[in-house]
N, C-alpha and C positions, 0 to 999 in steps of 0.2 A: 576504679569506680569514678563516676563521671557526675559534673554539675549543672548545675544551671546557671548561674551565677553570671553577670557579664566580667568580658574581660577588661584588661588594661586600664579597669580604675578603682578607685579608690573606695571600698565600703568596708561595712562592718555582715558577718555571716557568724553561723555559728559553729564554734570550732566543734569536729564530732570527737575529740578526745575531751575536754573538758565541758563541753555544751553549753559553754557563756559566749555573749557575742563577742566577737575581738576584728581589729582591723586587717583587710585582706587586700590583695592585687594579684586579681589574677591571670597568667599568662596562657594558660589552658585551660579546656574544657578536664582536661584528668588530672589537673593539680590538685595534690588532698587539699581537704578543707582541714586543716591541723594547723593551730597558729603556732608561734614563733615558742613562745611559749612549752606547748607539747610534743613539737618535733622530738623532742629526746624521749619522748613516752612510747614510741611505734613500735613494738615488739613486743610478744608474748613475756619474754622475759624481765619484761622491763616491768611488770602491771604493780610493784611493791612501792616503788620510786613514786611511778605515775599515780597511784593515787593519795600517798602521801602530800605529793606535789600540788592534787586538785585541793585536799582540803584548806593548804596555806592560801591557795590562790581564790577559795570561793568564801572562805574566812574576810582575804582582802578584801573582795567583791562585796559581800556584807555591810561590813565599816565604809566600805566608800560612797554605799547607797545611801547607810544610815546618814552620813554627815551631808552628802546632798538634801537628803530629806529634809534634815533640822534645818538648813537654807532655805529650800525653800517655802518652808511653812514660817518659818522668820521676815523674809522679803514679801510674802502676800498678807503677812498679820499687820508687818508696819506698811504696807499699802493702805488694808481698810481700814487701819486707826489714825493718819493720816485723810484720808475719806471721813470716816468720821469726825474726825474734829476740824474740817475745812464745812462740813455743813453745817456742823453748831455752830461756828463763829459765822459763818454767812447766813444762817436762819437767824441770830439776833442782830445782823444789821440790817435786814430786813425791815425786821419788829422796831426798831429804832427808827428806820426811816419813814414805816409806816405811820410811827407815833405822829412823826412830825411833819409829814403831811398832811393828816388829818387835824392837828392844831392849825397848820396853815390854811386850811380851809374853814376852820372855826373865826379865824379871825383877821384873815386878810382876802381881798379881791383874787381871780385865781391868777393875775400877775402875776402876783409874789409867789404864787405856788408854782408859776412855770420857773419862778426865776431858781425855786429851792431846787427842781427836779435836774436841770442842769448846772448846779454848782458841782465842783469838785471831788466833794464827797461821795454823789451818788453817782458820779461817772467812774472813781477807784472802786467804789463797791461794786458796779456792775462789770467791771475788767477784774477782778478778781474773781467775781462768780463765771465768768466766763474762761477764765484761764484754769480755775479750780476743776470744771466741769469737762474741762477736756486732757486736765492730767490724771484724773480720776477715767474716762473714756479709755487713754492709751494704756493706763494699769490692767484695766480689766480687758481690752482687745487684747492682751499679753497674755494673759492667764486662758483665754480663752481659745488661742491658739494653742497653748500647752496643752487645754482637755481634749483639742481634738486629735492632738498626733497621741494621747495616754488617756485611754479611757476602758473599761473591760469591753472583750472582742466577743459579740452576740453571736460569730459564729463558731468561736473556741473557748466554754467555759472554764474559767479561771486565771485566765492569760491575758494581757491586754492587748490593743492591737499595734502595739510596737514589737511585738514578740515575745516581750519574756515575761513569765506569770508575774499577776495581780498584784503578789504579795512582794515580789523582789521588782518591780517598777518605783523604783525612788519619785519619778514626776506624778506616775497617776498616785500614790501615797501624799505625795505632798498637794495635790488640788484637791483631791476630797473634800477635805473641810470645808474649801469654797466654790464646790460646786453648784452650789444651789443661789449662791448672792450673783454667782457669774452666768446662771440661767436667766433669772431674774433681771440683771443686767442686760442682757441679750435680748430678751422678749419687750421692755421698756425701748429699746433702739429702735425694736422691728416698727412699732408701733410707729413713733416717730418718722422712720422709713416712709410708712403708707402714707402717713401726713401730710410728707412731703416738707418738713422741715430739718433741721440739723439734727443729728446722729451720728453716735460714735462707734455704728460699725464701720470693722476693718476691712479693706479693699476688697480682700478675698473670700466675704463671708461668701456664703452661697446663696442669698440673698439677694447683693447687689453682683454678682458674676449673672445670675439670670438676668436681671435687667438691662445688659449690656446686647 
């Protein structure tokens, strides 16, 4: 039985004795797809062993998803709480400088209000919202390239379109949650995009590849 598969390099296909993806190189068009793994499975005689062998191995596969999973729903929670708490503290220095702006306009000439707006203070405060606002940008250009290689495949329900179903995809499991703050993110860029000012889409949205 013959493949499709390209040769002489390096991918992941899906083994047809155990049918999880595993890594492959192949040197022919009629080399079985049977990984390393279930070569010893190949024979009628053998089917007591072999599926013995797949439960240990899809058991593994399970726990290895699961603990991906818990990663990366841990690395995107402390992204947006992080996120979150760089806007509270940057929305009350804001409010702070706004105070005292407007005191300085209550009661000095706007000298002294040009002198307050270039002190110190509001130059760390606006390098900080601008350093905040583009490490928050590359968090979510991240996660956003994750939703697009794991997301369910519209034209194989239940699977997603990395290949292997819905429910055993550890990355589309782990963006769920924030799927909807990294649309919303995306759509807030676009905008920005049209405007023609700074945005933290990533190179290869398809967005910016049209405009090229």
């Amino acid at each position: 039985m013959t493949h499709s598969y390209d040769l002489h390099v390096d991918l992941l296909a899906q083994c047809f004795c155990c049918q999880s993806r595993q890594p492959f190189n192949f040197t022919s068009a009629s080399d079985q797809v049977v990984c390393s793994f279930c070569i010893r499975h190949v024979g009628a005689e053998k089917a007591e062993r072999r599926d013995a062998d797949h439960v240990r191995l899809w058991v593994e596969l399970f726990r290895n998803e699961q603990s991906m999973h818990r990663s990366y729903v841990a690395a995107t929670q402390h992204t947006l709480a992080a996120r979150d708490e760089s806007i509270v503290d940057l929305t009350e220095r804001v409010r702070e400088l706004a105070a005292l702006v407007a005191e300085q306009f209550d009661s000095t000439p706007s000298a002294g209000v040009r002198a307050v707006l270039q002190n110190d203070l509001v130059k760390r405060a606006e390098r900080r919202t601008e350093l905040a606002s583009r490490q928050i940008d590359w968090a979510m250009a991240v996660v956003w390239r994750l939703g697009v290689m794991h997301h369910d495949d519209p034209q194989k329900p239940l699977y997603c379109v990395c290949g292997r179903r819905s429910l055993s995809c550890a990355e589309s499991l782990a963006i769920d949650p924030v799927r909807t703050a990294v649309s919303d993110w995306e759509k807030k860029n676009m905008l920005l995009l049209q405007a023609g000012t700074r945005h933290g889409l990533p190179a290869d949205h398809p967005a910016l590849i049209s405009t090229r």
